[in-house]
Structures are given as C-alpha cells and as structure tokens.
C-alpha distance (Angstrom), angle and dihedral (degrees) to the residues before:
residue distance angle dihedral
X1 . . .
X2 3.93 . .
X3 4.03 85.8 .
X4 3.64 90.0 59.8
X5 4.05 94.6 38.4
X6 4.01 81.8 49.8
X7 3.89 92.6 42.8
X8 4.28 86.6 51.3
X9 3.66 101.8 57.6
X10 3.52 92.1 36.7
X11 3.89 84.3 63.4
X12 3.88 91.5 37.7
X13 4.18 86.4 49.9
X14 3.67 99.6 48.4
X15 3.96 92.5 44.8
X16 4.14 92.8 54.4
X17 4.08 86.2 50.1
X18 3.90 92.1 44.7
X19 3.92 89.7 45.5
X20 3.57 89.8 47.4
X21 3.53 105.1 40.2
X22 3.88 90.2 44.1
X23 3.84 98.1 47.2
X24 3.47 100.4 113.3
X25 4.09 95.8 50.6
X26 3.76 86.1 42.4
X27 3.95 88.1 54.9
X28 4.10 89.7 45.8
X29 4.01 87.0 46.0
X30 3.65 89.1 55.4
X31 3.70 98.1 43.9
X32 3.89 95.7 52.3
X33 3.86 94.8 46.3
X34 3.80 94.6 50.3
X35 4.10 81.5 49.5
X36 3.31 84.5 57.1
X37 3.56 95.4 43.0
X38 4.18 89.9 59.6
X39 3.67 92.8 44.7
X40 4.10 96.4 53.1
X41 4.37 89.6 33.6
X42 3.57 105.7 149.1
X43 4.19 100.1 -13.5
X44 3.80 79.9 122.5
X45 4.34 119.5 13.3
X46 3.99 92.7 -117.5
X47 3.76 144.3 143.8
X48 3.69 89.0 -83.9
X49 3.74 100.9 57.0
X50 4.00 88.4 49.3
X51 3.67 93.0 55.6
X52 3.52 99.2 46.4
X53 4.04 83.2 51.6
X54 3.86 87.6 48.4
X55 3.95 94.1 47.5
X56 3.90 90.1 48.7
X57 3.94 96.0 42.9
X58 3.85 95.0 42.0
X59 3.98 101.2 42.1
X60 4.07 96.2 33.0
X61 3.44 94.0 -120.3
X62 4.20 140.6 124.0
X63 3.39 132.0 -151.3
X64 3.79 134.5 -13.2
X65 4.11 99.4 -73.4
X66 3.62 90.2 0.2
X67 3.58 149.8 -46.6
X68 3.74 93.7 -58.1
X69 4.10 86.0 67.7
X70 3.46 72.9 86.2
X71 3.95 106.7 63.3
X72 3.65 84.4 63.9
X73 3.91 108.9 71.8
X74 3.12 133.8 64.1
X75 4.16 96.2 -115.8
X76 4.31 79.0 65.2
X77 4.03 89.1 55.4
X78 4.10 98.3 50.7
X79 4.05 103.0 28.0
X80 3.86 104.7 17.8
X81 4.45 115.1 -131.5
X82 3.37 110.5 -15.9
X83 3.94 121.2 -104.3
X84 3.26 95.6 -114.8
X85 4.14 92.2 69.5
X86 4.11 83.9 51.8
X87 3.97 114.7 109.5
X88 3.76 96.4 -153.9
X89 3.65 109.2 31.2
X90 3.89 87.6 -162.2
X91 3.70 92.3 53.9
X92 4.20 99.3 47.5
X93 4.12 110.9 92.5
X94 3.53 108.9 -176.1
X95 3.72 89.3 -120.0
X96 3.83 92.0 65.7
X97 4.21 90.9 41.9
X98 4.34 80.0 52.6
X99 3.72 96.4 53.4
X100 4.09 112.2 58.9
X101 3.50 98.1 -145.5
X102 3.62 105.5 53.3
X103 3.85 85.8 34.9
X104 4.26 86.8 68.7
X105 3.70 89.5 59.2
X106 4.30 88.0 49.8
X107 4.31 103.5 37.9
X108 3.79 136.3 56.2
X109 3.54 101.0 -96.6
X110 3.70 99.5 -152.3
X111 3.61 120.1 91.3
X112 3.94 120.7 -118.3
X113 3.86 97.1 -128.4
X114 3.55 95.9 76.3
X115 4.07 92.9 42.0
X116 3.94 95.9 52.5
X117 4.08 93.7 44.6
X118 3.79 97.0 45.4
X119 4.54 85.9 42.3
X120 3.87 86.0 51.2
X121 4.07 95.5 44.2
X122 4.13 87.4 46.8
X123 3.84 89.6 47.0
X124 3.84 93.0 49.9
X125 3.55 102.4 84.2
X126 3.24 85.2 56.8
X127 3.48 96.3 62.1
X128 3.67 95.0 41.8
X129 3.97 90.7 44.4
X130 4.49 83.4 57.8
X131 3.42 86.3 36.7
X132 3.17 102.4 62.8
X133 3.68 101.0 31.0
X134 3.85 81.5 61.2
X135 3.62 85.1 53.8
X136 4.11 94.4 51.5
X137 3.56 82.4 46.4
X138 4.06 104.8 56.5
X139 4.03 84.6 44.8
C-alpha cells in the first residue's frame, strides 16, 4: 500500500515539473493546432470544428489572434465568420459575417488564444493548490 501511495505522487510530482517546465511549448502546441483548427473548419463536420465553435461561443472570443484569423481560410471565402464568433445570434446574417467590416460591428473581436492561455494560467493554482493537498494527504 505505501509502494503504491509512493508510486502516486511520484506520478503526481513529475507531471507538475513536466507541466511547468514545458509551459511554453505546451502554449506554442496549442496555438498551432487551433491554427490548424481555423484553417480545416468545417472541410469535414468533426470533433475539431465543434470545439473550435465551443471555445468561441463559451469564452466570447473569434479566431486565433482575432477575428481576422478568419479572412484567411477557405471556410471565411464560401460562408463568411462562423456563427459561433457572432454576439447576438439573432442579429448575425451571413452577409454581414461575409463582409469584414460590417462583421466587426457583429463578432467578438478578440481572438481565443489569448483567453484560453491566460483561463488555464488563472486556474493553475488551483490545480497545484489540490495537487498538492493530495500530496500532503497520501504522506
């Protein structure tokens, strides 16, 4: 029993100092597949499309940097921004999520990268706080 206690925050240890350590390339990582994300939106109905729609919905956010992320795939040039970047889903025509400009007026404006790193940073002490007390616990 105190082999397996040991063996548990061991593996809780060594994850916080990976995490930590490895926060920045973690960060990058996250940035470059939610890049991705945009750029393939809706080619195929999947599991990535829905969580870029949940991010954007959930956080008030659009895009990567910004909205303009958008202007740059190919989803932008046939539908416009998606809905799920509009703040009043009964005031968001796809004509006004085609044309930039008006589109400003209709979308969060701020880009989701910045939201989702700086909501995982607050939430980490947290973590480290149950962490630990989990650790304090086992011992």
């Amino acid at each position: 029993y105190a082999m397996l206690l040991s063996l548990i925050f061991l593996i809780v240890l060594v994850a916080a100092i990976v995490g930590f350590v490895f926060r920045h390339e973690i960060k990058t990582n996250f940035e470059s597949n939610l890049n991705l994300a945009l750029k393939n939106y809706n080619v195929t109905a999947d599991r990535h499309s829905e969580a870029v729609d949940t991010i954007q919905r959930t956080l008030h956010c659009c895009g990567v940097q910004d909205y303009s992320d958008w202007e740059r795939t190919e989803y932008f040039s046939q539908r416009g921004i998606p809905r799920s970047c509009c703040k009043n889903q009964n005031d968001c025509s796809e004509e006004d999520l085609k044309d930039p400009n008006k589109a400003k007026l209709k979308v969060f404006v701020h880009g989701c990268f910045f939201l989702v790193t700086s909501t995982m940073e607050s939430k980490m002490s947290v973590v480290a706080g149950i962490s630990f007390g989990i650790a304090c616990f086992q011992v």
